[in-house]
C-alpha positions as CSV (number, residue, x, y, z in Angstrom):
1,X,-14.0,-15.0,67.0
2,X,-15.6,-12.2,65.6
3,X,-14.1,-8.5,65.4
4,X,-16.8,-7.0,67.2
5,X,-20.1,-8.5,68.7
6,X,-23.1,-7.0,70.3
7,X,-26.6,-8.3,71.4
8,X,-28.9,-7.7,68.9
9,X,-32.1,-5.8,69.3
10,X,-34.1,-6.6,65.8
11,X,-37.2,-4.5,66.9
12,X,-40.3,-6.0,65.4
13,X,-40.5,-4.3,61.9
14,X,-36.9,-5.5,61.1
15,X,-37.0,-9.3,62.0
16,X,-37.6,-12.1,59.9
17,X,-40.7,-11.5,57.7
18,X,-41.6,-8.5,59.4
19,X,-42.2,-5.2,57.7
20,X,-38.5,-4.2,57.2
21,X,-37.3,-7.7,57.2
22,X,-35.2,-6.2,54.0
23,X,-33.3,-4.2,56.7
24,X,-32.0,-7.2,58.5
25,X,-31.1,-9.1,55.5
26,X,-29.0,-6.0,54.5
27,X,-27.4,-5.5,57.7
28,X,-26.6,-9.4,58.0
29,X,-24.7,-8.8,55.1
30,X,-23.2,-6.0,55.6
31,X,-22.2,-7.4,58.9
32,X,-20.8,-10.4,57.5
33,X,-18.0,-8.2,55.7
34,X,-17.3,-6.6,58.8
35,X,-16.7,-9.2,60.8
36,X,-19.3,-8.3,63.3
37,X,-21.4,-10.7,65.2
38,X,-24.9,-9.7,66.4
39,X,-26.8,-12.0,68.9
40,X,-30.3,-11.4,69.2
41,X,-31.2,-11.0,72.8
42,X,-33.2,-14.3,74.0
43,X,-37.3,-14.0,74.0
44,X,-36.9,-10.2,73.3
45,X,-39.9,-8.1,73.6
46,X,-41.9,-5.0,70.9
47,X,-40.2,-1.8,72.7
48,X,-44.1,-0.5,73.4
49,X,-43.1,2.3,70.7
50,X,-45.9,1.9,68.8
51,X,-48.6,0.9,71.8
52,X,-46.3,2.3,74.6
53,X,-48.6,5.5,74.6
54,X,-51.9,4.2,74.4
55,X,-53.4,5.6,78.2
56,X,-51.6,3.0,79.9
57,X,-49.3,5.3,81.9
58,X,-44.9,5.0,81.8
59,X,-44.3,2.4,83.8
60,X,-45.7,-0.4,81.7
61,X,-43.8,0.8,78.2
62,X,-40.5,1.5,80.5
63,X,-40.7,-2.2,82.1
64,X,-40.9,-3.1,78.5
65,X,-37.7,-1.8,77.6
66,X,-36.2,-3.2,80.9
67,X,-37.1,-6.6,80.2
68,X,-35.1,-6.6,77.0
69,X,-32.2,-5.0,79.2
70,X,-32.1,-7.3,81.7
71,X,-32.1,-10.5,79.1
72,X,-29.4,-8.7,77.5
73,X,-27.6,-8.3,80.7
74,X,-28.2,-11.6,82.1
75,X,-27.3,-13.5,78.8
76,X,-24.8,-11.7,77.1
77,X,-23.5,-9.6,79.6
78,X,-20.3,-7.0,78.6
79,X,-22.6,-6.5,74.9
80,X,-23.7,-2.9,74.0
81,X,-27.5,-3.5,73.2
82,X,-27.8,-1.8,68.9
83,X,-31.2,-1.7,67.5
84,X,-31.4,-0.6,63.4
85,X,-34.8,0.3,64.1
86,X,-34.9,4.2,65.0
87,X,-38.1,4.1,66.6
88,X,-36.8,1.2,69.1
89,X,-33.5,2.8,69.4
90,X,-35.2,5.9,70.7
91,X,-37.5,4.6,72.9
92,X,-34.9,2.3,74.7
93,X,-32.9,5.2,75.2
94,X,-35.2,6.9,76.8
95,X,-36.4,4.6,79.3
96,X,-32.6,4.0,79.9
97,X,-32.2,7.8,80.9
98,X,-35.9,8.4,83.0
99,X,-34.6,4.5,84.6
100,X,-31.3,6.0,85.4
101,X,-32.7,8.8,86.9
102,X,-35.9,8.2,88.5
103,X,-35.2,5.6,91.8
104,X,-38.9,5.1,92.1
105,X,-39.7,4.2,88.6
106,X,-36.6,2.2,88.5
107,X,-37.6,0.3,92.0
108,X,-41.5,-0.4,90.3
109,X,-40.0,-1.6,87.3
110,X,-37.6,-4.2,89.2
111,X,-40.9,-5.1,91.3
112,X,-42.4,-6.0,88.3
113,X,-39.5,-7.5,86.8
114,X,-39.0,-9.9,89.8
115,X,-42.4,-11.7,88.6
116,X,-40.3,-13.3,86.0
117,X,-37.1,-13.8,87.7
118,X,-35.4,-10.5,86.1
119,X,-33.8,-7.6,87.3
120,X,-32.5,-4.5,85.1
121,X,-29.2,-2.8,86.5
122,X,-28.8,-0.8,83.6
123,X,-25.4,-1.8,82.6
124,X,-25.6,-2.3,78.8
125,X,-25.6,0.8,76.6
126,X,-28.1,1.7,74.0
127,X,-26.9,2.2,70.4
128,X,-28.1,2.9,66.9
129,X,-26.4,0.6,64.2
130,X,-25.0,3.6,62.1
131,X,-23.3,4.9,65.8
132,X,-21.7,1.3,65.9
133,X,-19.8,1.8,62.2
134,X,-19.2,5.5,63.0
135,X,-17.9,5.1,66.5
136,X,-16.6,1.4,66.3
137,X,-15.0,1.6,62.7
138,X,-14.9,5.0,61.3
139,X,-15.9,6.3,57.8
140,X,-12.0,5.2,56.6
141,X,-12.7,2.1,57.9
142,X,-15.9,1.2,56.3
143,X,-14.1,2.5,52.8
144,X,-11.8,-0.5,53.1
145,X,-14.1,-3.9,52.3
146,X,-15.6,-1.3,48.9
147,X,-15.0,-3.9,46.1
148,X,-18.2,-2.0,43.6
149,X,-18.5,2.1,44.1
150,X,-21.6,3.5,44.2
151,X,-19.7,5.8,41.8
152,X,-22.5,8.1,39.3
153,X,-25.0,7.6,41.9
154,X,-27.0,10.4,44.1
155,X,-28.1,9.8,47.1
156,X,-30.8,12.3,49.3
157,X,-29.5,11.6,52.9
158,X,-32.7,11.3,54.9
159,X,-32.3,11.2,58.5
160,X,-35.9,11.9,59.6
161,X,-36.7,12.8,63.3
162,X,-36.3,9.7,65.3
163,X,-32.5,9.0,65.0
164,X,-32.1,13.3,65.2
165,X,-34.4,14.3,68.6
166,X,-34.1,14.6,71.0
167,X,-30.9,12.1,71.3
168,X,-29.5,12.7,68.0
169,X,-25.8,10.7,66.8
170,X,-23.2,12.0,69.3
171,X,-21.0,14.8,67.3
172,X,-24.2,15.6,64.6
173,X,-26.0,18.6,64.5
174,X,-29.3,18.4,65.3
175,X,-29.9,20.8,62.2
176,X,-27.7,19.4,59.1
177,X,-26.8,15.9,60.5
178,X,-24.2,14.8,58.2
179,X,-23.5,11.2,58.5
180,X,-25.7,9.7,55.7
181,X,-23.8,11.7,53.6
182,X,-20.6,10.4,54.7
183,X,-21.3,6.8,54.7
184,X,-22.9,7.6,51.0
185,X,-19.3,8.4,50.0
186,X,-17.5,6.0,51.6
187,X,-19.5,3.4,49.3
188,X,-18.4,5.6,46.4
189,X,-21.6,7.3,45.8
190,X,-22.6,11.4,45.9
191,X,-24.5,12.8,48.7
192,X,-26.5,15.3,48.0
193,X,-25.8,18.0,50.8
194,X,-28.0,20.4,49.7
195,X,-31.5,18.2,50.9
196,X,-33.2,20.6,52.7
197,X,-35.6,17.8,54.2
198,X,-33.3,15.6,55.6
199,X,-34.8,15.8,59.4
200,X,-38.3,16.7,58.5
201,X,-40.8,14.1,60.0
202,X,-42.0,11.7,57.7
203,X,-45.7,11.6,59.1
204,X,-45.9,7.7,60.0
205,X,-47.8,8.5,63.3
206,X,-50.4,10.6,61.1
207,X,-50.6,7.8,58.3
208,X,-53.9,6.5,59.5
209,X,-55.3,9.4,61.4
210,X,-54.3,11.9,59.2
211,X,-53.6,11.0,55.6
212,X,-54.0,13.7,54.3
213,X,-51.4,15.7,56.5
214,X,-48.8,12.6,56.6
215,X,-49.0,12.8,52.6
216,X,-48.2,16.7,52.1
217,X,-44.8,15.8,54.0
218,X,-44.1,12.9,52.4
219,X,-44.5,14.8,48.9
220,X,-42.3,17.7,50.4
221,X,-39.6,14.6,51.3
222,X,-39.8,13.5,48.1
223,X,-39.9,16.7,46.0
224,X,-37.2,17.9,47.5
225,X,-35.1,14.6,46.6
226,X,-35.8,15.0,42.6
227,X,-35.1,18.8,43.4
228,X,-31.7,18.3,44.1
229,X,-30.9,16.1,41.8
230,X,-30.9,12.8,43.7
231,X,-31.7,9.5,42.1
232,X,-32.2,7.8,45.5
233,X,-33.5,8.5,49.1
234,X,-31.3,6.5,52.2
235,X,-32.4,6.6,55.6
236,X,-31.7,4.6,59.1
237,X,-35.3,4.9,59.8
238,X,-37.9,1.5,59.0
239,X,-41.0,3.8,59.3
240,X,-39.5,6.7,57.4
241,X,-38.5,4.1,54.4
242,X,-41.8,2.5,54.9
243,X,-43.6,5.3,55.0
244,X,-42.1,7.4,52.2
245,X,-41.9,4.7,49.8
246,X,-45.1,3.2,49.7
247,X,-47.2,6.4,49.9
248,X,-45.6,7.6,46.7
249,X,-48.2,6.0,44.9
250,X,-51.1,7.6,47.1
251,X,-49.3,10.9,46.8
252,X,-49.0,10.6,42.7
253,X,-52.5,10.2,42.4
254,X,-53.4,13.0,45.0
255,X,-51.3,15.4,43.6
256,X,-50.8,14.6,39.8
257,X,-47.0,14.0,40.2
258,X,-45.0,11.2,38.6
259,X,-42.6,10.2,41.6
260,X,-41.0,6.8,41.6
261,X,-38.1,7.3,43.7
262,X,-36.2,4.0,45.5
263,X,-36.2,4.4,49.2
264,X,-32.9,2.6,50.7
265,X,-31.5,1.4,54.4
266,X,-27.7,2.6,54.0
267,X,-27.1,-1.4,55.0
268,X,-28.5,-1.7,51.5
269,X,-25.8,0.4,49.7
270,X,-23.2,-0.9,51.5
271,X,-24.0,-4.6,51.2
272,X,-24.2,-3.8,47.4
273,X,-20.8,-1.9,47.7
274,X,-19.1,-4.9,49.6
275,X,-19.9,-7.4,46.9
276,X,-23.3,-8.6,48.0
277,X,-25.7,-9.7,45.7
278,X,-29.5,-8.1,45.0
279,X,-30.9,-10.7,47.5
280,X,-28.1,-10.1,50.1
281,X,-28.6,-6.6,50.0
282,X,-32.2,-7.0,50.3
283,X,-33.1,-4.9,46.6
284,X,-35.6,-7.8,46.1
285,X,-37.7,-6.5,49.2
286,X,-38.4,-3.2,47.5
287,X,-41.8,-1.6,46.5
288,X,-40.2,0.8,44.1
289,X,-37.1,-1.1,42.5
290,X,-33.8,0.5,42.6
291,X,-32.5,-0.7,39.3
292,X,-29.2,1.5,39.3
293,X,-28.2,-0.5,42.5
294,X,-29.5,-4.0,41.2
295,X,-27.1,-3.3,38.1
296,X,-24.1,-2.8,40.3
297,X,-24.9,-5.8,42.5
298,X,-24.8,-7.9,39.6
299,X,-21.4,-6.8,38.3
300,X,-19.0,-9.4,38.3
301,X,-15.7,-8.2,40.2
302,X,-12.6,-8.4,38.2
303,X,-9.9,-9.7,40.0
């Protein structure tokens, strides 16, 4: 029996051969050492994050996010519900909150529920992976399975906004949120704590619409990193890693800057730091290779 388990909520960028299907195969691993078991929740549903807002009113995005709830409830019932997709995790939470406290929206989304034999009762809490290792195991804990430091390595901590408002990690400040940094060292490597764009937006929702606009911040993001001295950007967010690593490109030509800097999931360094290989880790799912961490993961660990 595994040390912890949970009912898994992949999120549609993160599973199999989706988008950020690096992400998973990172966090499987990373899992794995941990001793944590994650079921996915049975026929789960997109979380309407991306579509949710698209003139169709609340109640069909909230039922949405009920749905999933109520699977979760109904087949693995006592499991918090963790998402590693920021943008799922925060749109979960919310309809868990308005559900809690709106009767009427919660009694319409039953009524629609009931067409397929659900109900949502609201009994599983909504987490973030990252509030899972710090609240479940603790940064001493997560130092413990470390068999290759990150050691010579700097890391830019980039939250971004989705994991920071308006929820944000219980204990963080909504300003400096510092727990990238802290799971940067507990793998060994050095956070860069002076990043001064670790909760700026990343401009995913302006990527289409507004290029030129989603660009500027992404180049800011980016900037900043190399500023500081960072040989790496980490984040918890798909469409922040997404978003800032393959635009680099568009920015370099745009601007006339040379950027070319790896964009990690902290799954990633710590999969490399608990022995996993560059496939475990997910390094081979990178755009813009992050060779210092590829060299580590192939290290052969003297015993």
């Amino acid at each position: 029996m595994a040390k912890k388990e949970y009912a898994f909520y992949p999120g549609c960028s993160s599973q199999l051969k989706g988008s950020a299907s690096n992400y998973l195969v990172s966090v499987d691993s990373m899992c794995k050492t941990l001793d944590v078991k994650l079921t996915q929740i049975p026929d789960w549903n997109c979380c309407g994050a991306s579509i949710g807002y698209a003139e169709s009113g609340e109640l069909p995005r909230h039922v949405m996010n009920a749905r999933n709830f109520a699977l979760a409830e109904k087949h693995l019932p006592g499991q918090d519900v963790v998402a590693t997709c920021a943008a799922c995790w925060l749109n979960a939470k919310e309809s868990k909150e308005k559900l809690a406290s709106n009767q009427t929206l919660r009694n319409d989304a039953n009524e629609a529920l009931k067409e397929v034999g659900l109900q949502y009762e609201g009994k599983s809490a909504m987490r973030h992976m990252v509030e899972v290792l710090i609240e479940d195991f603790g940064y001493d804990e997560l130092k413990k399975p470390v068999v290759k430091s990150l050691e010579g390595i700097k890391f830019a901590g980039y939250v971004g906004c989705q994991t920071n408002r308006p929820f944000g990690i219980n204990g963080e400040s909504f300003e400096n949120p510092v727990y990238l940094d802290k799971l940067v060292e507990s793998v060994g490597g050095e956070a860069v704590t002076s990043y001064d764009q670790k909760v700026t937006c990343c401009g995913g929702a302006l990527a289409f619409s507004e290029p030129d606009k989603s660009q500027k911040q992404i180049k800011d993001i980016v900037e900043s990193a190399y500023d500081h001295g960072a040989e790496m950007i980490v984040t918890p967010c798909p469409l922040c890693q997404a978003n800032v690593e393959i635009y680099q490109g568009e920015v370099n030509k745009k601007y006339g800057t040379k950027f070319n800097m790896p964009v990690l999931y902290y799954s990633q360094l710590m999969s490399v730091a608990y022995g996993g290989s560059t496939k475990a880790a997910g390094l081979d799912g990178q755009v813009i290779r992050a060779k210092k961490l590829e060299e580590i993961a192939v290290k052969v660990i003297k015993k």
